[in-house]
N, C-alpha and C positions, 0 to 999 in steps of 0.2 A: 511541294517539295517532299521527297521521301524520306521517311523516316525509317531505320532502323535499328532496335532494341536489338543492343547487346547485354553480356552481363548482366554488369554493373553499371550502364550509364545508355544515354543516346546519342546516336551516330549521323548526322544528316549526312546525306548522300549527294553532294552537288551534282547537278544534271551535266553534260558533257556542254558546252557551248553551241556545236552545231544545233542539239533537241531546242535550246531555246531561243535562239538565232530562228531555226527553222516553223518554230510556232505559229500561225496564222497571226497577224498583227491585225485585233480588233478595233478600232476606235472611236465606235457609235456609240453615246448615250447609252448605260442599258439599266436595269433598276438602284444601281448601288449610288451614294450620296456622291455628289461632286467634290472634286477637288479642288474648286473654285475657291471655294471657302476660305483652307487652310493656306491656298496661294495669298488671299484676300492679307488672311492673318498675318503671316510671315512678313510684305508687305508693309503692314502698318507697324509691326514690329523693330521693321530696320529704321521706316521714316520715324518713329518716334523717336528710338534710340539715338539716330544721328541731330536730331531734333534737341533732345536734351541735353547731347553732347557740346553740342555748340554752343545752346542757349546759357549752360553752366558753368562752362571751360575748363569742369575737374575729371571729365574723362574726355578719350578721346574719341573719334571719328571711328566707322569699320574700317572708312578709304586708307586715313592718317596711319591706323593700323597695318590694315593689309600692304602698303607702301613700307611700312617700318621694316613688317619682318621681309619683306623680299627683298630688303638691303643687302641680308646675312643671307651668304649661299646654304644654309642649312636650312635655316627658317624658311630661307625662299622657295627653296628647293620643296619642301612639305607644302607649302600653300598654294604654287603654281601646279603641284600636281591635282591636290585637291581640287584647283577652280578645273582642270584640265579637265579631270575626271568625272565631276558634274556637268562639264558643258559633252562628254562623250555621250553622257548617260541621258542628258534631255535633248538633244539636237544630233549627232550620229548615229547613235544607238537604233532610233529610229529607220533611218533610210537604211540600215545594214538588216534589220530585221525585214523591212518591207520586202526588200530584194532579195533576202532569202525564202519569205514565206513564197514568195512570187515565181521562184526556180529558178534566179537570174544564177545564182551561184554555183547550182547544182551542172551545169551543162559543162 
């Protein structure tokens, strides 16, 4: 990301969509630590949570939750973008960058 100092403070310069859309889309292995890991983590995180949830009966579920607030169309409204927005970012995001790095989009 670019950065730049002004003034008084710092300015990041978000990239235009097409520059990052258009990026080569790498996804070999290459030295940096996996993300295996912290998938692993979050994972065991939710199973515990919902684990404790149940086994205790003084908190609730994510499910019980995330069903509660998409009751209220406000609530709802913030969490169904949210999950939207995460399933664009890990399952679209991709095939729209492939196809751009590829030149389907440029033609």
């Amino acid at each position: 990301m670019v950065v730049k100092r002004l003034r008084n403070s710092t300015e990041s310069l978000l990239r235009k969509p097409s520059k990052v859309f258009g990026t080569p889309l790498i996804l070999e292995k290459d030295d940096k630590k996996s993300g295996v890991i912290a998938w692993g983590g979050l994972a065991f995180g939710i199973i515990a949570y919902d684990i404790y949830a149940i086994k205790s009966k003084k908190i609730e579920t994510l499910t019980r939750a995330f069903w509660r607030h998409t009751e209220n169309k406000l609530t709802g409204s913030i969490f169904t973008g949210v999950w939207l927005g995460l399933t664009f970012h890990l399952l679209i995001e991709k095939l729209i960058r492939k196809n751009f790095s590829e030149g389907r989009y440029y033609e």
